[in-house]
Structures are given as C-alpha cells and as structure tokens.
BAMIMAR-150403 format. One line per 4 residues: number of its first residue (from 1); for each residue x, y, z of C-alpha. Coordinates in Angstrom, 1 decimal, decimal comma. Layout:
// residues N
NUM> X/Y/Z | ...;
This chain:
// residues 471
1> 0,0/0,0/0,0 | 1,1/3,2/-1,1 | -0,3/6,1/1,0 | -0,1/9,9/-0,8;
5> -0,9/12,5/1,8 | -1,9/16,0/-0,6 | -2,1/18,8/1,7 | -3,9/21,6/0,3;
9> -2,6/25,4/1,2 | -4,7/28,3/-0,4 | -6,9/31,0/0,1 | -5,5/34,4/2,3;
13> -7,3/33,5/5,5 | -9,3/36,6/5,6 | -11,2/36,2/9,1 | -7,9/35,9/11,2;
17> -7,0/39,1/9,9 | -4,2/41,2/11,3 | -2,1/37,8/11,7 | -2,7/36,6/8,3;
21> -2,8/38,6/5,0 | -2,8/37,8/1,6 | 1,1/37,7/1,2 | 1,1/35,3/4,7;
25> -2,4/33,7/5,0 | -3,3/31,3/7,9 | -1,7/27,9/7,3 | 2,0/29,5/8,3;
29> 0,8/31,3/11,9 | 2,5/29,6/14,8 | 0,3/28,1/17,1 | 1,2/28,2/21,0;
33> 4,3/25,4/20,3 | 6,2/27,4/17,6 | 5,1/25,4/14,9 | 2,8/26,9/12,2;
37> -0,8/25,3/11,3 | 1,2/23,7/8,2 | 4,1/21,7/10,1 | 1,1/20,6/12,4;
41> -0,3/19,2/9,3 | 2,7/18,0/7,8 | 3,7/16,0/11,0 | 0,4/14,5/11,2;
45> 0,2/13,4/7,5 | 3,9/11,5/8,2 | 2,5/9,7/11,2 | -0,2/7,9/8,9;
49> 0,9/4,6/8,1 | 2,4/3,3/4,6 | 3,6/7,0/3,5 | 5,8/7,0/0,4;
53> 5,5/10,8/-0,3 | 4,1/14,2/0,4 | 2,3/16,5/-1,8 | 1,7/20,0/-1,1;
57> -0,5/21,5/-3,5 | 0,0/26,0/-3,6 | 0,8/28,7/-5,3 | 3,9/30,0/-6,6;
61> 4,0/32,9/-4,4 | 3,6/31,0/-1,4 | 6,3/28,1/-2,4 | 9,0/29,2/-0,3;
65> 7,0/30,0/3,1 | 5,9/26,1/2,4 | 9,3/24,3/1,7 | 10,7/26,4/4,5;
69> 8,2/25,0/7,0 | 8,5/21,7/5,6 | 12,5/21,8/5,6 | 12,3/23,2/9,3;
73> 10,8/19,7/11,1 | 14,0/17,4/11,1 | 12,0/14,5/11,6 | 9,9/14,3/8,0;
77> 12,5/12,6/5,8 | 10,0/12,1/3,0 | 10,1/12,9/-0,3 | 8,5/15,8/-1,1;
81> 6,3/17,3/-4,0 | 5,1/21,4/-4,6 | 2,0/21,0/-7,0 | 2,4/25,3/-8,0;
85> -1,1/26,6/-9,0 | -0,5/28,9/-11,5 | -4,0/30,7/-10,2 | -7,1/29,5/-7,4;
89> -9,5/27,7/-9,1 | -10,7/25,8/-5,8 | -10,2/22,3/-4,2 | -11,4/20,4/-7,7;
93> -8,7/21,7/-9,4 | -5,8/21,0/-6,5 | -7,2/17,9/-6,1 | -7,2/16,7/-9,1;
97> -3,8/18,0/-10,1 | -2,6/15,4/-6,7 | -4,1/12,7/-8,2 | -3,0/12,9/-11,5;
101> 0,5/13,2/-9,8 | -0,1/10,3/-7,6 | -1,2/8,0/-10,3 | 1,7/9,3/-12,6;
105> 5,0/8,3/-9,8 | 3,0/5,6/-7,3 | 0,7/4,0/-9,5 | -3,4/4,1/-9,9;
109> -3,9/2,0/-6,6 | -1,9/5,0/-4,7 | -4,1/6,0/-2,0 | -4,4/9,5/-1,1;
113> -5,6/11,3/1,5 | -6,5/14,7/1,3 | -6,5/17,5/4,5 | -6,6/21,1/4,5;
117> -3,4/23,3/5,8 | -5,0/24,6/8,3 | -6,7/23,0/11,1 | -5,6/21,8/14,2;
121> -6,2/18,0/15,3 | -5,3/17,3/19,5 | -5,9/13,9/19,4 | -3,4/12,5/16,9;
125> -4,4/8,6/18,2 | -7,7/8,9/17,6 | -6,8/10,9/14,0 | -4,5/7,8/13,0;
129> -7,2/5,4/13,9 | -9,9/7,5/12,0 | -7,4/7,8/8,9 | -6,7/3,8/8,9;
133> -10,6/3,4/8,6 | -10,7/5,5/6,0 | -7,5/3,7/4,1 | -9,6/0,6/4,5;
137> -12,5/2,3/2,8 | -10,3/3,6/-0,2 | -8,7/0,7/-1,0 | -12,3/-0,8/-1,7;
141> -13,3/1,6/-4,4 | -14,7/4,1/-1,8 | -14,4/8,0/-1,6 | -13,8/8,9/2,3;
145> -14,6/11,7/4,2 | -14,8/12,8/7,9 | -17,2/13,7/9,9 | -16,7/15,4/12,9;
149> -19,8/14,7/15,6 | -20,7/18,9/16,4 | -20,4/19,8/20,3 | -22,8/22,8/19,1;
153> -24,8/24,2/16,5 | -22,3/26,1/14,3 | -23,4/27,8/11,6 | -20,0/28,4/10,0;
157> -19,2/25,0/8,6 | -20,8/22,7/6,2 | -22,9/19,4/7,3 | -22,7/15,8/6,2;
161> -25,9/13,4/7,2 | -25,3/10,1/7,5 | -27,2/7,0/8,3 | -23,8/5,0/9,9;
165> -21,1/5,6/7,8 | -23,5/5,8/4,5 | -23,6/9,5/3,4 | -27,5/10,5/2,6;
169> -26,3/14,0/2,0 | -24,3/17,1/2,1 | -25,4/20,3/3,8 | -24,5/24,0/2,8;
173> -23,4/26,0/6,0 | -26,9/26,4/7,8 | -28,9/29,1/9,9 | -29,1/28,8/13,9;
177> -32,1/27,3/14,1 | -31,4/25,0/11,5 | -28,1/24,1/13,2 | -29,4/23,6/16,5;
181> -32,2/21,0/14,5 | -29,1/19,3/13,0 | -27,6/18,6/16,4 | -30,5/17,6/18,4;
185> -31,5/14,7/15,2 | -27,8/12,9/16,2 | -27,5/12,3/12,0 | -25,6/15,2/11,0;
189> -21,5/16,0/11,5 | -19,5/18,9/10,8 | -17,5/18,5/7,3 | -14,2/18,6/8,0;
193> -13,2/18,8/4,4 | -11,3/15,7/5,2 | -10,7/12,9/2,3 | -9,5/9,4/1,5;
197> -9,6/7,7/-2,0 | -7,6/5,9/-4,8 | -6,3/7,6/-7,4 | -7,9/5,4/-9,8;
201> -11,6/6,1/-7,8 | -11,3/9,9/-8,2 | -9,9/10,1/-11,8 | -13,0/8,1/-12,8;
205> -15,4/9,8/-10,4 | -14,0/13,2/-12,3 | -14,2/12,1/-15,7 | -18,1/11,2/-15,3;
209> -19,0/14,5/-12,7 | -16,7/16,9/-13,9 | -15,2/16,2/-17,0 | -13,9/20,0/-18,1;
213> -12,0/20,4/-14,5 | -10,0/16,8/-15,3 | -9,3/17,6/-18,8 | -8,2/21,2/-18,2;
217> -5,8/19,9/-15,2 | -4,6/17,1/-17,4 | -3,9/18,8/-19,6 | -1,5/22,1/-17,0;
221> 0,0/18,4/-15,8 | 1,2/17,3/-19,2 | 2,1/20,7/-20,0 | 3,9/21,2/-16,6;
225> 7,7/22,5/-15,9 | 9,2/20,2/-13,7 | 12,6/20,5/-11,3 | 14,1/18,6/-9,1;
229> 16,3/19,8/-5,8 | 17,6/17,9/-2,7 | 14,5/15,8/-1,3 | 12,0/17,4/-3,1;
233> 10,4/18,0/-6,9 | 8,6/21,4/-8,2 | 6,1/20,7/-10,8 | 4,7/24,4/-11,6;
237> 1,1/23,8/-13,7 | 0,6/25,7/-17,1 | -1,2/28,5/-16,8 | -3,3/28,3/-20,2;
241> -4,4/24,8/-19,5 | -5,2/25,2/-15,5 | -6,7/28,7/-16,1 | -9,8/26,9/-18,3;
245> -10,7/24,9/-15,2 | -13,6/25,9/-13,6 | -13,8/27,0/-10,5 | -15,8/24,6/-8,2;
249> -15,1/23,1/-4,4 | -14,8/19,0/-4,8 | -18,0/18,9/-2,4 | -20,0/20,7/-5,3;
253> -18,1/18,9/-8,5 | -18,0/14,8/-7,0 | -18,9/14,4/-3,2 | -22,6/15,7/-3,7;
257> -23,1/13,5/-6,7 | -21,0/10,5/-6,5 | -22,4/7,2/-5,0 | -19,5/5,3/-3,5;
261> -19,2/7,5/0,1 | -18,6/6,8/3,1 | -18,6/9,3/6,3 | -16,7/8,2/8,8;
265> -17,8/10,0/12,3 | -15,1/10,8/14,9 | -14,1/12,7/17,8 | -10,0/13,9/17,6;
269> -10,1/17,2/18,9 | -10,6/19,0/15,6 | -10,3/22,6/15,1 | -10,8/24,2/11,5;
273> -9,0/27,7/12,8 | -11,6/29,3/10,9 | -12,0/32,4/12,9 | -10,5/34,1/15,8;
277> -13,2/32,4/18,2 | -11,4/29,0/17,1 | -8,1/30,1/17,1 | -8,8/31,2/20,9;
281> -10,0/27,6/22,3 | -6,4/26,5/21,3 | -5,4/28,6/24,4 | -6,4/27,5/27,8;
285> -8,7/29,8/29,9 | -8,5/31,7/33,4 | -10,8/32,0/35,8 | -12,7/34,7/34,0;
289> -12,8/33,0/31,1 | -10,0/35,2/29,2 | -7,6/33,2/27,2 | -4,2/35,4/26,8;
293> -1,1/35,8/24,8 | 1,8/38,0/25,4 | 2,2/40,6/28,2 | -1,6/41,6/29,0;
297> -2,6/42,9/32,2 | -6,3/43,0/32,8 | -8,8/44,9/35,3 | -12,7/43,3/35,6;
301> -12,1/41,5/32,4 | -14,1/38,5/31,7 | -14,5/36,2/28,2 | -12,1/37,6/26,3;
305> -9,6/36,8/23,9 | -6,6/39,0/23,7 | -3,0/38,0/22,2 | 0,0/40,4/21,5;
309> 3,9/40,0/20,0 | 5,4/42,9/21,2 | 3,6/45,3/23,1 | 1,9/45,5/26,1;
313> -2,4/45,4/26,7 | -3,8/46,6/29,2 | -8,0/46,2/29,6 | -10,4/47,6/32,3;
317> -14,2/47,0/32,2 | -14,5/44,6/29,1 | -16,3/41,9/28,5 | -16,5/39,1/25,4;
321> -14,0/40,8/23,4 | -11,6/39,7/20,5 | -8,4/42,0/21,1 | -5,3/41,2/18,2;
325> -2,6/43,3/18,6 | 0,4/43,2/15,7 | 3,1/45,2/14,7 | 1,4/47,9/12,2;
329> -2,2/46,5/12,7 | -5,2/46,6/15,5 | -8,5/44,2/15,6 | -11,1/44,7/18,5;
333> -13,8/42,9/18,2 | -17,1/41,3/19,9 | -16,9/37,7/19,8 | -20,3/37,2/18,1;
337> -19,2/39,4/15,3 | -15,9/37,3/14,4 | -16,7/36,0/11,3 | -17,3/39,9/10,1;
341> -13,4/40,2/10,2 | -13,6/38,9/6,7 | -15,4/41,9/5,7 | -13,4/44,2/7,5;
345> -10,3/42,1/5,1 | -12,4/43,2/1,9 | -12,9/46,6/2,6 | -9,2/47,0/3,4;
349> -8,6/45,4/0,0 | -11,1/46,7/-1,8 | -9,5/50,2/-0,5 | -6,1/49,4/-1,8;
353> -4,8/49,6/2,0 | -1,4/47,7/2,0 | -2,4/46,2/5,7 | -4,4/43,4/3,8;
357> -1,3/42,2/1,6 | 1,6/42,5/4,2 | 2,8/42,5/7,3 | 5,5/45,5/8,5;
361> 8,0/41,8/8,3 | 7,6/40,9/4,6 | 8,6/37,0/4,2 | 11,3/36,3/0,8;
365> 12,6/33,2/-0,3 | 16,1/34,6/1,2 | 14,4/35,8/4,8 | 12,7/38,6/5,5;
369> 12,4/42,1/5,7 | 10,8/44,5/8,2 | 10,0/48,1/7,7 | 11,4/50,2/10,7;
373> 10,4/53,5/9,9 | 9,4/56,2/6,9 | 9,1/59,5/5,6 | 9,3/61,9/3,2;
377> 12,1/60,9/0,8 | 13,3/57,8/3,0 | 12,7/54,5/4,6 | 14,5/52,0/7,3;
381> 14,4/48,3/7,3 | 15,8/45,7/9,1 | 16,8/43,0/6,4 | 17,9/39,3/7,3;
385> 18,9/37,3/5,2 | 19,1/33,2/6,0 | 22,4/30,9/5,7 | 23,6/30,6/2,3;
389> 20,7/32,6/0,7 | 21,2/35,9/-1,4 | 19,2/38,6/-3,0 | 18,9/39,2/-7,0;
393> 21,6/41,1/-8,4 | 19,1/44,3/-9,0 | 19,2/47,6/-9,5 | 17,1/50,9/-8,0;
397> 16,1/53,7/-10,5 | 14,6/56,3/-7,6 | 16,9/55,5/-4,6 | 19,9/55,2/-3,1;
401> 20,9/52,8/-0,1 | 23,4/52,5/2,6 | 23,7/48,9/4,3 | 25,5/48,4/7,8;
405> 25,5/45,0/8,7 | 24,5/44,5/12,1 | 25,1/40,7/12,9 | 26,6/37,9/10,5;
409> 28,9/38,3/7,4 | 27,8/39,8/4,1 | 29,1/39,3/1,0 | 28,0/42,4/-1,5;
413> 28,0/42,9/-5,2 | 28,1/47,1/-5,4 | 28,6/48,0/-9,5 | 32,1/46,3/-10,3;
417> 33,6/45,6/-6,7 | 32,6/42,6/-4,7 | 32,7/43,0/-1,0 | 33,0/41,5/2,0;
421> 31,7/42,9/5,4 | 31,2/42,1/9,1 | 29,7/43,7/12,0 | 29,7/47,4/12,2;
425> 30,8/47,8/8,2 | 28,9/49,6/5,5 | 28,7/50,1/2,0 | 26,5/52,9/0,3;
429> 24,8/52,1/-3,7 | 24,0/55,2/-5,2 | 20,8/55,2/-7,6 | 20,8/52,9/-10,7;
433> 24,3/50,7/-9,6 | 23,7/47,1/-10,1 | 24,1/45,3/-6,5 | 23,7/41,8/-4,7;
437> 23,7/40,9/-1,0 | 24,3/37,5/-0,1 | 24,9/35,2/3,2 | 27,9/33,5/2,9;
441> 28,1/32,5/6,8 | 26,3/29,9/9,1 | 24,1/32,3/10,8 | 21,9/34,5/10,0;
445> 22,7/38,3/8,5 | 21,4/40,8/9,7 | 21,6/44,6/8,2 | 20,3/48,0/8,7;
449> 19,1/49,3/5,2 | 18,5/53,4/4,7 | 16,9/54,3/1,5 | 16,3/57,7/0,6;
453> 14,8/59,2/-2,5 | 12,4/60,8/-4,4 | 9,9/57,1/-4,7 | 10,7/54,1/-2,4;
457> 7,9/51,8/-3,3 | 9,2/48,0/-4,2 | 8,6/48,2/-7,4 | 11,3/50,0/-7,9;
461> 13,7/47,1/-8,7 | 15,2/46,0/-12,2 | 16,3/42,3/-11,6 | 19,4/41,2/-13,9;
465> 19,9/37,9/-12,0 | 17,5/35,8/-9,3 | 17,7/32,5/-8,5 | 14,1/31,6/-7,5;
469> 12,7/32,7/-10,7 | 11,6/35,7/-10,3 | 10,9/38,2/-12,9;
C-alpha cells in the first residue's frame, strides 16, 4: 500500500485578519508550540501509516513560506512534491492536479488522502485510527470523508448526514435554528473537508462528474515545468491549460453527486481555525474565562480573547472581546461578530490599503524584511537574510541605499567591486548601480538598510539575475 498525503494550502485567511494577509495567509501562523498550522499538518500526515510521499498543493507565491516549513521539522525525511497553482481555481482543481501526480509516480492503486493546511487535530491517536478506517474504505473503491460529531450548533461550517457511515447527503453551511435541528436529530456532523480515495476512484469519479475540471488539469499536468532539488520535486502547472478549469469546491463537482461514500464519524479534537473564536479555544482559559497571549494585564475583564507580539495590553471593564494586537495593525472585536473580520479584510482590500497584503516583516525566499520606519524621501528596514541565501543582483532607479551590517557576514556585489563585510561595516549604492547581498556565513545576517529618494515603493527594482525565478 502506497499512502499519498496532498495537503492543500490556499486561500489568504481573511477572518484571522491582522495575523494573516494575503502575502502570509493562515496555514503558516505559529500556534502556542512554535510550529505553524502547516508543520502541524505535515507532521500528522507522516505519522499515517504506509507514507511514500508528500504532496503540497500551492501557489507559486507561497512556495518558499511552504518548503521552508517543511525543511524546518527534522523529523519528516520524505520525499516531497510542490504541485504550483498557476492561479485558485478551488479544491477540484488541487485535487485533481494530486491525483494525476499520484497515479503518474506511485501507481493508480496510490491512495491519497487529502486535508486542509490549516486545522488543528489534538488527538493524533484517535486521528491515525480514523485515517486507517478511512485507508480501508479507499482501498475498496470508496471515496472517504470525515465527519466530525458537532459539540454545538455552528453555523460556520458545512454538514454531512449520514445513516452510519453511508452519506444520505451534504449540507451547505446552515442558519441557527437549522443548526441547533441538526444537532439535536444525532444524523448530521460537521465537514471537515477531510478525504481518503484511490487515485484510480477519483480520476474516474471526475471524468463522469466533472469532466472539463479533469481535462483542463490534465492537460497544466502534461504541460507542466518540472525541477528537481535535494528531497524534493517542483512541478509548476501551465497557466493556459489550469486557467480553463472551472472554479468549483470538490464537495460541489463529486462528493454531492458520486455514489461510492462513506462518512466516517469521529471525535479527535478537531479545530478548523476558521476564525478568531477557534483560534482562541487552542489557548487554555482563566478564571474569567480570558484566554491570553503575550504581556496583558487585565482589570474586571471576563471572556475575552486578547493576544499580542510585542507590546503590552492593558483592559479595564470589558467583557467578550476579540483583542489582536500586531506590529502595524489593531482588531477589536465582539466575539459574536468574528466572522465579520472577513469583511473588514475586503474593505481593506477593496480600498487598496497595503495592511491586507503585508505584514511591517515581509517574508522572501532569502528571509525577510521588516520596515522600521518612513518619511518623506526615506525609509528604514531591518533585512535578514538566512544561511547561504542571497538577494537578485538588482538595480534601483529612484533610490539610493546604505547597508551596515549588524550581525553575520555579508558578502555584496556594489557596480564592479565585490565585497565583503562584518559587524559594524557599511557600504553605500547610489541610484541605478547594479548590487547583490548574499549570506555566505552559518548564521543568519542581519543589516540596517537606509533608503532615501524621491519614490521608495518595491517596485522600484530592475532584476538582472534571481535565483528563485523571479521576474
């Protein structure tokens, strides 16, 4: 038996806005342990028996954040696959893209099994003996999902009714009263979005329920550019075939329609982190019911959920509160109005305001950046650059920059010198000079960068060179 965990990372995570943004979304926040929602995901996945190889199906922009959180957890030695969507065009289109993968390198009889990046499980036990049910399922023709037995009426996720494990049907996300009907009848469970199946069952369950999505993926597949690196492959989809798919959830294009089901109904401690509500019960409460992160102080303060990074929080008088503090960005919030974060995330966007795209840190396939401060006609970042990794050899039309390196070594390309600098040197690029900055050493760099000129947005930058294929 060949097992094929796909683990599917999209979408920006718009209701646990400030922590995740478009650039950042949900499945890499850290969790209470240091790890993000991904390596959770990822280290679960490895525990399943019969593993051969994982699949991570995302976008290009969000491949390095993914093979850095894979590369960071020592104890996954698996081979590893990055399915690149060249745009979203929802879980029928990731999915299939796995599958056609899975059949191509472990054979039709590969059995996959599909999870969102996201949630959170606590009982990994009871999750491997769930998953080994639904391995049992797949390998007799069967399309598996889970179905998580509700503790309440929710009306934010989809429902599954069963009769046993026999699927009678699937449920659209409900009202309250509807929900509270749901629970009380025992026959419905929470769709945890949760799947088991042979590559040969879905490939022929596609064909006959959404033939364009299989033949348009089929064809980004063939069409693919494949590369290979230590412990891992990169198969980046083609755009003019994967863009035809059409855009549909595999709930909508096969679960709802096929006739080979079967729900399995569990209890592992399953959290979908799909608001800030969810993301709160991962915290233990006081006394008062407050679950807290960071340096808060609180004064007749009951119910709440309050979290900070960096600066302090202080509270007096509130009750039932949703309070996220980040660098460059503030939610409050009543905690019956959490899933209206996601609107507050489109009216940002739909504004232009950079705070739904980026944190003050930006993430890069070298490290990161973090704007310290700016003004008129200049701008301060802390740059860090990881072990090894180095910037394009680029060029600034608008501004100049002077780089002290604060900790680490730094090897620079500045017009036709090449340099080398440690702690407390500096070099200064004056406007359109071609330069580089690389991390030779073991640790990380880190530099102070001043820009100053007349325009200091990023895309002011003329790459000549770039070794993760950027433009």
């Amino acid at each position: 038996m060949k097992v094929v965990p796909v683990i599917i990372s999209g979408g920006a995570g718009s209701r646990l806005w400030p922590a995740s943004r478009q650039s950042h979304p949900k499945p890499f926040l850290k969790v209470a342990d240091g790890h993000s929602l991904i390596q959770h995901t990822v280290l679960r996945a490895a525990s399943i028996e019969g593993v051969v190889e994982l699949v991570a199906v995302t976008s290009r922009d969000h491949l390095f954040l993914t093979k850095d959180d894979f590369d960071q957890l020592d104890s996954v030695v698996l081979p590893r696959t990055f399915l690149l969507e060249p745009e979203g065009r929802d879980t029928a289109a990731a999915v299939a893209a796995a599958t056609i993968h899975a059949k191509a390198t472990q054979g039709p009889d590969a059995i996959l099994c599909v999870f969102p990046a996201d949630h959170m499980i606590g009982n990994l036990p009871a999750f491997l003996n769930v998953m080994g049910r639904a391995i049992d399922h797949a390998k007799q023709g069967r399309i598996a999902t889970l179905g998580i037995n509700p503790t309440r009426p929710d009306t934010a996720f989809g429902y599954i009714e069963a009769d046993g494990e026999k699927v009678v049907r699937f449920v659209e996300k409900p009202d309250i009263e509807t929900a509270r009907a749901y629970l009380a009848s025992k026959r419905f469970f929470w769709n945890a979005g949760i799947f088991c199946f042979s590559a040969q069952t879905m490939l022929t369950e596609m064909a006959l329920h959404c033939p364009a999505v299989i033949e348009a993926v089929s064809r980004s597949y063939e069409n693919a550019r494949f590369s290979e690196g230590e412990g891992f492959a990169k198969i980046e989809l083609a755009p003019e075939h994967f863009g035809s798919a059409p855009r549909i959830s595999l709930d909508h294009a096969v679960m709802e329609k096929a006739g080979n089901l079967a729900v399995i109904p569990c209890d592992m401690d399953w959290n979908d982190i799909g608001s800030w509500n969810a993301m709160a019960e991962l915290v233990a409460p006081d006394e008062n019911g407050n679950r807290i992160r960071g340096d808060i102080h609180m004064i007749g303060t009951a119910g709440s959920y309050i979290t900070s990074d960096r600066r302090v929080i202080g509270t007096v008088g509130v009750n039932d509160l949703i309070i996220v503090d980040s660098p460059d960005a503030l939610l409050v919030a009543s905690r019956d109005r959490v899933q209206d974060v996601k609107k507050l995330f489109e009216s940002l966007k739909a504004s232009g305001h950079g705070a739904h795209l980026l944190h003050s840190t930006v993430h890069r396939p070298w490290g990161t950046y973090t704007v310290l401060e700016e003004g008129e006609r200049f701008k301060i970042k802390r740059i860090e650059v990881k072990p090894g990794r180095r910037l394009s050899l680029q060029m600034h039309y608008h501004r100049s920059e002077h780089w002290v390196v604060v900790s680490g070594s730094a090897k620079i390309v500045n017009g036709d010198q090449e340099l080398f600098l440690a702690t407390n040197e500096s070099t200064y690029i004056p406007c359109g000079r071609k330069h580089r900055l690389e991390n030779p050493g073991r640790i990380d760099l880190v530099i102070i960068e001043v820009q100053s000129g007349d325009y200091l947005g990023e895309d002011d930058i003329v790459r000549f060179d770039d070794v993760y294929g950027r433009a």
